[in-house]
Structures are given as C-alpha cells and as structure tokens.
DOVOMI-382609 format. One line per 10 residues: number of its first residue (from 0); their letters; for each residue x, y, z of C-alpha. Coordinates in nm, 2 decimals, padded with zeros to 4 digits, always signed. Example, Ala and Ser with C-alpha at 12.3 -4.5 7.8 and 13.67 -1.06 7.14 Angstrom:
<atoms>
0) AS) +01.23,-00.45,+00.78; +01.37,-00.11,+00.71;
</atoms>
This chain:
<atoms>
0) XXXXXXXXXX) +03.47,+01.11,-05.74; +03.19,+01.16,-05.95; +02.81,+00.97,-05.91; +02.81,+00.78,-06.28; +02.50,+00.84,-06.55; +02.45,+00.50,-06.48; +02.38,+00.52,-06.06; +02.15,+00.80,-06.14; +01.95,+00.66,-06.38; +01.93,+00.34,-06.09;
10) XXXXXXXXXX) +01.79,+00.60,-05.88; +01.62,+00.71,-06.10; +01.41,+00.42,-06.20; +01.43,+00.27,-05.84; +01.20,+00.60,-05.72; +00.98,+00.54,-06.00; +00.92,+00.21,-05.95; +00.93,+00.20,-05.59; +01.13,-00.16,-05.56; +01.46,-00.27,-05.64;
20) XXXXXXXXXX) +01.28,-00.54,-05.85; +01.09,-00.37,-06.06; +01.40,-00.08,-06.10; +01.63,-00.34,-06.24; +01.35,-00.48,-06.44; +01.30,-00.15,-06.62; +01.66,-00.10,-06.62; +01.77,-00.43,-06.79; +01.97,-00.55,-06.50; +01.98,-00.84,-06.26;
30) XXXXXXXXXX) +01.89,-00.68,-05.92; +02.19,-00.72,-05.72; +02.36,-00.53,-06.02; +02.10,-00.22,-05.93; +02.16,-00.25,-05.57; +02.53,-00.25,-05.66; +02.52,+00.00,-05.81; +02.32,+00.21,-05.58; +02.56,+00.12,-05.30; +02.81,+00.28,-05.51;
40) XXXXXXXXXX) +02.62,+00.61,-05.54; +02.61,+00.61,-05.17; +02.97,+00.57,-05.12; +03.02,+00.89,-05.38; +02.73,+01.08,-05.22; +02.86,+01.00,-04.89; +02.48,+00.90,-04.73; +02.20,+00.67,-04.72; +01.96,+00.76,-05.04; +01.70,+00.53,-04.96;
50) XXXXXXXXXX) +01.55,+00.35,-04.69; +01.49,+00.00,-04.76; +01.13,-00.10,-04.55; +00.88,-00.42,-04.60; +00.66,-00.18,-04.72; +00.88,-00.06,-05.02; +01.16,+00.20,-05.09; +01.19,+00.59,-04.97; +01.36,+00.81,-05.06; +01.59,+01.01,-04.79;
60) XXXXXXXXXX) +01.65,+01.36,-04.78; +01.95,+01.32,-05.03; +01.77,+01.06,-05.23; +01.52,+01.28,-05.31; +01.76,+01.59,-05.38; +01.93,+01.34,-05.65; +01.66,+01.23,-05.85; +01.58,+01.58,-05.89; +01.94,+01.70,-06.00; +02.00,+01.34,-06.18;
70) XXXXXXXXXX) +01.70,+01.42,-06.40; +01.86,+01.73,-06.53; +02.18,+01.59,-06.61; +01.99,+01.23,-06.72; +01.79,+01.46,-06.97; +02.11,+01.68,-07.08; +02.29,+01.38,-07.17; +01.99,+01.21,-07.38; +01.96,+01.57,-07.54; +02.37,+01.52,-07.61;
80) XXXXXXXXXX) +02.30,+01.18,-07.75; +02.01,+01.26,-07.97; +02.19,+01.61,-08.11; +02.46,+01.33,-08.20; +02.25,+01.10,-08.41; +02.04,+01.36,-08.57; +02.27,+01.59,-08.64; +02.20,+01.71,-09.10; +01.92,+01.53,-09.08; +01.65,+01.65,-08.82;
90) XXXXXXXXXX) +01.33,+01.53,-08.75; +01.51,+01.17,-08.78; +01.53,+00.86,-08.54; +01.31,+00.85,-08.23; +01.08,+01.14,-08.13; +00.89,+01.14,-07.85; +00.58,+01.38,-07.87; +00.29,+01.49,-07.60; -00.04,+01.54,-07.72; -00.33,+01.70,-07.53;
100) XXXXXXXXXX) -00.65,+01.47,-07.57; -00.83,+01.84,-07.68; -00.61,+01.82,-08.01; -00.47,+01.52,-08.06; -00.79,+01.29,-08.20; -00.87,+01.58,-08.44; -00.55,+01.74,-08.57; -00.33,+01.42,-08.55; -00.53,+01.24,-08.80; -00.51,+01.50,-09.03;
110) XXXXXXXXXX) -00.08,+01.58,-09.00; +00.05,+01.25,-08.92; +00.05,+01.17,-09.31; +00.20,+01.50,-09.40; +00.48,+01.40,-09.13; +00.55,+01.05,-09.25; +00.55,+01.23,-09.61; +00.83,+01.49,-09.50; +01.04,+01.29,-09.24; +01.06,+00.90,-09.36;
120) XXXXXXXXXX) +01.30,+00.87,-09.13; +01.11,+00.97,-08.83; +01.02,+00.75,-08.55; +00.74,+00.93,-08.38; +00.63,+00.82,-08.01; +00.30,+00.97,-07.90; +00.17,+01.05,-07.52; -00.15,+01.17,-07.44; -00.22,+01.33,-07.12; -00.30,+01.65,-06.95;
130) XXXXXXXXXX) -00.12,+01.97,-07.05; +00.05,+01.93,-06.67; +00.19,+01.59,-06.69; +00.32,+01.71,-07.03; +00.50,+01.95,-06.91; +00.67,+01.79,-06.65; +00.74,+01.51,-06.87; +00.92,+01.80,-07.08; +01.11,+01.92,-06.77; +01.21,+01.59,-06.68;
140) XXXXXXXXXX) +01.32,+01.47,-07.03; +01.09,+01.17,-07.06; +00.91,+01.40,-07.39; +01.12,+01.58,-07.65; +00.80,+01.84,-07.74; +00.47,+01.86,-07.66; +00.16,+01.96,-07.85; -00.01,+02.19,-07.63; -00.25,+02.52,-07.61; -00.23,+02.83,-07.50;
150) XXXXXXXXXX) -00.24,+03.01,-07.25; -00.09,+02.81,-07.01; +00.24,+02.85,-06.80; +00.51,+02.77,-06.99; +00.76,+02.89,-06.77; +01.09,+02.65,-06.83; +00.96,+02.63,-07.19; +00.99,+02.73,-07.54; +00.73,+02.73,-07.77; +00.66,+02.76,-08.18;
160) XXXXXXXXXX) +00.30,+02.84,-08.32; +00.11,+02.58,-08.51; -00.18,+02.85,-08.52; -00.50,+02.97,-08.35; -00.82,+02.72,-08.27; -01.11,+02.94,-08.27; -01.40,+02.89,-07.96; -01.77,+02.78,-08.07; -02.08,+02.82,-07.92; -02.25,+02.44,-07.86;
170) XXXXXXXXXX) -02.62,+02.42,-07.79; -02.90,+02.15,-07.79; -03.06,+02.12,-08.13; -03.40,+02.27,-08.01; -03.16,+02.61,-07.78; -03.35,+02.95,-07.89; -03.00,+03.11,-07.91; -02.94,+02.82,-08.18; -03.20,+02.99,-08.42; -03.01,+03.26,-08.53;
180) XXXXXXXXXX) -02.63,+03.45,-08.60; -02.36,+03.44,-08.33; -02.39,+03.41,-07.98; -02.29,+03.63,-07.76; -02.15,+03.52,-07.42; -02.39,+03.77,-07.19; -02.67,+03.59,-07.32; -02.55,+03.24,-07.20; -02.66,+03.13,-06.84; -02.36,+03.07,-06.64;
190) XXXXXXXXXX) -02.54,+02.77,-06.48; -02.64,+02.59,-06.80; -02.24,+02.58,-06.85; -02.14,+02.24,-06.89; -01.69,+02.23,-06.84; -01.42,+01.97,-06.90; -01.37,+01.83,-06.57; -01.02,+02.01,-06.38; -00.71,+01.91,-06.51; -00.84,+01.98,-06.90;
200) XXXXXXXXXX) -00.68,+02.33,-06.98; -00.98,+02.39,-07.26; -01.20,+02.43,-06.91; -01.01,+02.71,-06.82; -00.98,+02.86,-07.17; -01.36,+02.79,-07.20; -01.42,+02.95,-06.90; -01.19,+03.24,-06.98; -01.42,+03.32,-07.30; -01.71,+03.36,-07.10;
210) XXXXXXXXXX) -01.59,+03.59,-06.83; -01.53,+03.37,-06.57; -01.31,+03.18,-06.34; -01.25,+02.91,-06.16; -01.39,+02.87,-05.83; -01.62,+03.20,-05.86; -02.02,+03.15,-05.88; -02.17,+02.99,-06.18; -01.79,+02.86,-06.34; -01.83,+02.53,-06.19;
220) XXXXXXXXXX) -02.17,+02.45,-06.39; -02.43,+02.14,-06.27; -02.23,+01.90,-06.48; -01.84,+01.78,-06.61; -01.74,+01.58,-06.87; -01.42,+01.40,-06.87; -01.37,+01.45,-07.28; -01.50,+01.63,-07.57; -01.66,+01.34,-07.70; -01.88,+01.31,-07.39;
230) XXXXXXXXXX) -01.92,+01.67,-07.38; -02.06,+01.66,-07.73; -02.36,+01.36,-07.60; -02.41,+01.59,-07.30; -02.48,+01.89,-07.44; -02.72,+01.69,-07.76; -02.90,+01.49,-07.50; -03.04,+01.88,-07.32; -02.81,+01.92,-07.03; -02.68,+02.21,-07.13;
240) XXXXXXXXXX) -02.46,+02.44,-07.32; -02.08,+02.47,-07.39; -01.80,+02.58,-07.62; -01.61,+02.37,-07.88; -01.26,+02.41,-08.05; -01.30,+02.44,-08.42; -01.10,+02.18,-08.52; -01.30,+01.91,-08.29; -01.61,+02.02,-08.49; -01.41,+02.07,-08.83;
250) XXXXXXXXXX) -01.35,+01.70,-08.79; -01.74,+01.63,-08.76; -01.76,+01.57,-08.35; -02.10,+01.77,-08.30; -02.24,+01.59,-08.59; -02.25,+01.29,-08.38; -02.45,+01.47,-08.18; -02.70,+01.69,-08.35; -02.54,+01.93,-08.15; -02.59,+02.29,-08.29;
260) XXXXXXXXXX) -02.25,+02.50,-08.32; -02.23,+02.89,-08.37; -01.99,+03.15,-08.40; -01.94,+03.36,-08.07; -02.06,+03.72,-08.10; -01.80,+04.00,-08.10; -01.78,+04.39,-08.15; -01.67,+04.64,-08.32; -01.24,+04.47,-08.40; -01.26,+04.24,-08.09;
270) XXXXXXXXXX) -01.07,+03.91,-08.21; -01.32,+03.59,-08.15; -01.22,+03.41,-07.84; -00.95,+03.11,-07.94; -00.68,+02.94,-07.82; -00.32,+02.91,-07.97; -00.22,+02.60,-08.06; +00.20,+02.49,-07.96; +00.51,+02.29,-07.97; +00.68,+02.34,-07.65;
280) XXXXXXXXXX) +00.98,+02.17,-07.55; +01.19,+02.23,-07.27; +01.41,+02.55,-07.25; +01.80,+02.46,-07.37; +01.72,+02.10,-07.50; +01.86,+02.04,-07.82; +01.52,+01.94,-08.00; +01.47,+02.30,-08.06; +01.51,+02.33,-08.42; +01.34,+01.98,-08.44;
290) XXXXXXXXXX) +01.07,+02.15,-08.24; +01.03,+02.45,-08.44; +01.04,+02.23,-08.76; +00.77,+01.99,-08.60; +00.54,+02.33,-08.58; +00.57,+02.45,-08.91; +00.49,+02.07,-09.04; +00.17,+02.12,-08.82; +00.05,+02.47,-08.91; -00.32,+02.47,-08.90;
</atoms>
C-alpha cells in the first residue's frame, strides 16, 4: 500500500503550518479529517511522522524524510495536472511567476501589457522575494518560473534569456568622477561603496563589477540599503557611491534622486559589466515551453 496525494499534501501543509488547525484550515478540511488522514499515512509508512507537543507539531525523522520526497511527487503531479489543462493553448489558466524586487517594479510595468495582449487567457500570480526563496519555491513546486538574474546557481534549473541589464555608475550630484565620461571602477573608493543589504543577489553582481567579494576588505561598505529605491536617497543625500541596473534608471529611479548615473569605463573589446536577465523554472517540469515562451514575451 501506497501513501495517497492526499496524506502528503496533509503533511505537507501540517509542517508548514505547524498545527493541525491551521493545516486543515489551509487544506479545506475539518481537523479530525487531517488528523485522519495523517494517521493513515502512518499506518502506510509504518511510523510516527510527527510528534504531537503543547508547544506545537515536529516533525520525526520519517516526517521530515516525507515532506521532502512528498514535495517532489506533490509538484510532479501539479505539473501533470497543469500539462493537462493547458495542453494547445500555453501560457493559459493559472501561472504562478517569481519576481526579484531588482526587476520586477521596473520591467513588470513595462511587459505585463504586452502579456495580457498575447495570452488573454492567462491568469498570472506574482511573488516577490529574494532570488533564494525563489528558487526553492521553484524546487518545491509552489512557483511555475521565476524571473531572476544571472549569475547565480541554478543548479536544479533551466533557464531562457530575456536579455542583458547593463551596470551604471551612481554618484552624488556634486561627485568629481560625475563631471566627466565613464567611470572606471579603479577610481572608485571601495569604502564609499554603498551595497544591497545580503540576501539581494545585485550586491554580489555589484560587487563582482568592481573587483570584489564578499567578506574581503572594503566589500562590505559603511552603509546597506534594503532596496533600490533607498539606495537611490542614499547615495543623492552624499553617503556614497554605487551601481544601478539600467532598467531601474531607464524607468526614471535616479531622477528621484538627482542622483548622477554614468556609463562604467572599459578597454580595448571588454563587454560593460551586466547582468543577464532569466526565466528559470525547475529542471523536468512541464512549464518549460510555457517558460521559454514567457522569456521571449519578456525580451528586453
């Protein structure tokens, strides 16, 4: 005897939510109907998958080992289920997409019309959040793509290009190395370096630009802001200096500002530092033509 879909997705929920209450809540059930059916997965399993304390639910040993095999299968069968019902007409029906906050108030605005235009039958669910939770919500089946940059780790992942998001120089209105051409990274002091703080992978792309890393001298700057948008006030109010992706000052960010934005300096054939721009989605999940479709909608 087999566990069911159904007792997964209990468990599921239940180490989520951390109480049988609030699992059969989410899951549209009375609770004695979750605990049921939990029970039942025991029987199959042939163990205890959670310990029931005042304090709440945990997960045993074997619990644990389930959620993380249920999700799999949980996601595989969505994947089946959505192949089903969009099957001739793709880009159709309920699509949950992951956004980084980096790209998402600056391209979105811009390709959301251009989506409704080409898919009216496309019910699009947006997420933002960090380019890790994305990608576990990828692996776990809780996303169906995910608009992300590179690099990053994408291992577990396949990706289509939307295209490349060069990397400008912002400076204080009054900076001397505002007065003139391009700026060239040397000429930057590592300590007037003002970062996303950790957890934003444009830090580490930012950082990558200028020859640096994190953790070593100088990458940690005096200051970190927790979005672009506050990075932008920063860096107008004198703090400091950073670097901007073209399409957050395309859409008029460092205007808000006065900030002053110049091109990076480069030599001789030497490509100007940039970040690629994504759809990932999880390897073997049937959104893939969906996903690749999704990027070519998006191209910037």
């Amino acid at each position: 005897m087999l566990p069911s879909l159904r007792q997964l997705q209990y468990l599921k929920l239940l180490a989520e939510h951390g109480s049988f209450s609030r699992a059969a809540e989410a899951a549209y059930v009375t609770q004695p109907t979750l605990s049921a059916g939990i029970q039942e997965l025991e029987k199959v399993l042939g163990a205890p998958v959670v310990d029931r304390a005042r304090s709440g639910v945990i997960l045993t040993a074997v619990g644990e080992e389930a959620v993380r095999r249920g999700g799999d299968i949980l996601a595989q069968a969505e994947d089946l289920v959505q192949a089903a019902m969009s099957a001739g007409q793709p880009l159709s029906g309920r699509f949950r997409l992951g956004v980084i906050p980096t790209i998402a108030p600056f391209l979105l605005p811009r390709v959301l019309p251009i989506l409704r235009q080409k898919f009216p039958k496309l019910r699009l669910f947006l997420r933002e959040d960090m380019t890790q939770k994305l990608v576990v919500g990828l692996k776990s089946g809780a996303l169906d793509a995910a608009l992300i940059a590179l690099p990053y780790d994408t291992t577990g992942l396949r990706t289509a290009r939307v295209g490349d998001d060069e990397l400008l120089a912002a400076l204080p209105p009054d900076h001397p190395l505002g007065q003139g051409g391009p700026v060239s990274m040397a000429s930057i002091d590592n300590d007037d370096l003002i970062l996303l703080e950790d957890g934003h992978c444009f830090r580490d792309h930012a950082l990558a630009a200028c020859g640096l890393e994190p953790g070593k001298a100088g990458a940690e700057g005096n200051f970190a802001a927790t979005s672009l948008h506050t990075l932008v006030q920063m860096i107008g109010s004198g703090l400091g200096v950073s670097l901007l992706p073209a399409m957050a000052v395309e859409s008029g960010l460092a205007e808000r500002a006065s900030v002053t934005v110049r091109p990076l300096g480069r030599t001789g054939n030497e490509a100007a530092p940039s970040r690629e721009i994504v759809v990932a989605w999880r390897a073997g999940s049937s959104r893939a033509v969906e996903g690749r479709l999704l990027a070519e909608a998006l191209q910037i």
